[in-house]
C-alpha positions in Angstrom: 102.0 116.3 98.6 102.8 117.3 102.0 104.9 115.3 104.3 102.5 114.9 107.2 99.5 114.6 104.3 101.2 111.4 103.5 102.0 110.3 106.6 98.0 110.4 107.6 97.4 108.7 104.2 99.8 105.9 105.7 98.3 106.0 108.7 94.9 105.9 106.9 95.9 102.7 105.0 97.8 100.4 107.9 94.5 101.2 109.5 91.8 100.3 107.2 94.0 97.2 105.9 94.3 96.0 109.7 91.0 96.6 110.5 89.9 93.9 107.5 92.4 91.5 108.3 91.4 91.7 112.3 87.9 91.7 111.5 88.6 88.2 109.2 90.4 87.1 111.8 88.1 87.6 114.7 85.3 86.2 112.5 87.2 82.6 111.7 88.7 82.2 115.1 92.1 82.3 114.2 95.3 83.4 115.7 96.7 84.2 112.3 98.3 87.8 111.8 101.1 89.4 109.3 103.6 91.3 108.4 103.1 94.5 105.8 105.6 96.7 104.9 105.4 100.1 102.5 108.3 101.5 101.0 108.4 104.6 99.1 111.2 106.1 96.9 111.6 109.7 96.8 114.6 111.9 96.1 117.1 109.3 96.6 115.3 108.6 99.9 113.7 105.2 100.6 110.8 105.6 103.2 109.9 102.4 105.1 106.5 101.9 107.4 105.6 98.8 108.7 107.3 96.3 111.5 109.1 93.3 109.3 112.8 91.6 109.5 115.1 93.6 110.0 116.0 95.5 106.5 119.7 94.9 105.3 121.4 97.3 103.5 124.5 97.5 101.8 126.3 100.9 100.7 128.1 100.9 97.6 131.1 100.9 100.0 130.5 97.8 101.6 129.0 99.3 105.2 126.4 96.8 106.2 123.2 98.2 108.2 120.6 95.9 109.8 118.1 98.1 110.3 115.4 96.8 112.8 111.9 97.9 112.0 110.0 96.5 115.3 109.2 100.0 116.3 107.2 101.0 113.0 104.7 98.8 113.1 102.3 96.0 114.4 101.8 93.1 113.0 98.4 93.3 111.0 95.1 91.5 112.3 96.6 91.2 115.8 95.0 94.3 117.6 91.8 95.9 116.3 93.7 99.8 116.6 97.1 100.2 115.4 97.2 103.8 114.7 99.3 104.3 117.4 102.2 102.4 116.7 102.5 103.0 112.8 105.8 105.0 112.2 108.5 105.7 109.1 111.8 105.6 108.6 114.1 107.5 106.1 117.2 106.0 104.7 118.7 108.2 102.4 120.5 106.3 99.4 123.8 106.8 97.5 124.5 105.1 93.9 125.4 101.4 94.5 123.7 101.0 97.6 121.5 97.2 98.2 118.7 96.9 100.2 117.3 94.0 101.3 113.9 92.8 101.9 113.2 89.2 102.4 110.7 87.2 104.9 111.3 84.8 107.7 111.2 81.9 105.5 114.9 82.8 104.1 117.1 83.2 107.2 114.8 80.0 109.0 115.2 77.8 106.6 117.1 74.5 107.3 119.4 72.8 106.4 119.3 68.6 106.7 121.5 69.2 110.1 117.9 71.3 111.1 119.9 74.4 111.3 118.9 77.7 109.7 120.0 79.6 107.6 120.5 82.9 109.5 120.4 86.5 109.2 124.8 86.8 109.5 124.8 84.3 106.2 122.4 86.1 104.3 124.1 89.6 105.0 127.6 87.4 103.8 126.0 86.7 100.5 124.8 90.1 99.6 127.8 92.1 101.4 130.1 89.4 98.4 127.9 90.5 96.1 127.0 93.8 96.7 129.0 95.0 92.7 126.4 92.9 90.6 122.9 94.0 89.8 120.2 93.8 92.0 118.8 90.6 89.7 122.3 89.1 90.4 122.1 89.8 94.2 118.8 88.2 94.4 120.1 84.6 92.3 123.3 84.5 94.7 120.9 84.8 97.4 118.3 82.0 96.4 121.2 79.8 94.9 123.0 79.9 97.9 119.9 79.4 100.0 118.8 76.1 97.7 122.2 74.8 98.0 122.1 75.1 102.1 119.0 73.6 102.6 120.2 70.6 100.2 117.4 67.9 99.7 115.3 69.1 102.8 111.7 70.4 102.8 110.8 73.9 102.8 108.8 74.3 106.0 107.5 78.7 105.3 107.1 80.8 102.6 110.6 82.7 101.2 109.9 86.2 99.6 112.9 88.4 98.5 113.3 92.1 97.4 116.8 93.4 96.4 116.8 96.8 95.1 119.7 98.4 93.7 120.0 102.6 93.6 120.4 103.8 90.6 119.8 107.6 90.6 118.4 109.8 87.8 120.6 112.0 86.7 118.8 114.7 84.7 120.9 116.6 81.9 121.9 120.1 82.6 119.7 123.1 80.4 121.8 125.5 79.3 
């Protein structure tokens, strides 16, 4: 499929799925919105759409990139048009690279001393564990987040996605 065929058809779907949520929203009187992010593999090329946390990723190397993603998206149900401020971002991938996709819930969540948990301690734990497999990665992380918080209440959701590149490689034909 054509590049700018799938970029309408991303277009197409922030749209219509906004337009539900801000018409729910509108109908119960609520100020609640979202965030929605799409990612899409393609020849060792993640493509991301979608304003969320910044994404985190980790090259097989150990470079860390915080890659803020405020300026490909809205958040959804807030404004009734966001066509104009859906955009994409390419990150091409090497084997070993982490990338990390996690929600608000993780880097605010506190401890008993009512501090968070933070963005710099989350990158810590995956840059450490950046060798294991992306399973691995994603049990340091909550481990390490369960044994911050200790005995104190979970105030917000916590969603996680680790994702590990692996690439195809395809035998040669002779």
């Amino acid at each position: 499929m054509p590049l700018n065929k799938r970029k309408l058809l991303k277009i197409q779907f922030f749209n219509a799925l906004n337009q539900t949520v801000y018409s729910n929203v509108q109908r119960m009187n609520s100020e609640k919105n979202l965030t929605f992010a799409l990612l899409e593999y393609r020849n060792n090329t993640l493509y991301l759409s979608g304003q969320h946390e910044q994404m985190i990723v980790v090259r097989e190397n150990g470079h860390l990139e915080q890659i803020d993603t405020i300026d490909l998206g809205f958040p959804i149900g807030l404004e009734e048009d966001i066509t104009n401020f859906i955009a994409q971002i390419q990150l091409p991938l090497n084997a070993g690279d982490v990338v990390i996709l996690y929600t608000d819930g993780i880097t605010e969540a506190e401890n008993l001393e009512k501090e968070h948990y933070g963005l710099k301690r989350l990158c810590d734990i995956v840059s450490h564990n950046r060798q294991r497999s992306a399973e691995d990665i994603k049990q340091a992380i909550v481990d390490d987040v369960r044994q911050y918080i200790g005995g104190q209440k979970i105030f917000d959701d916590m969603a996680l996605l680790v994702l590990k590149h692996k690439p195809v490689t395809l035998p040669l034909l002779h």
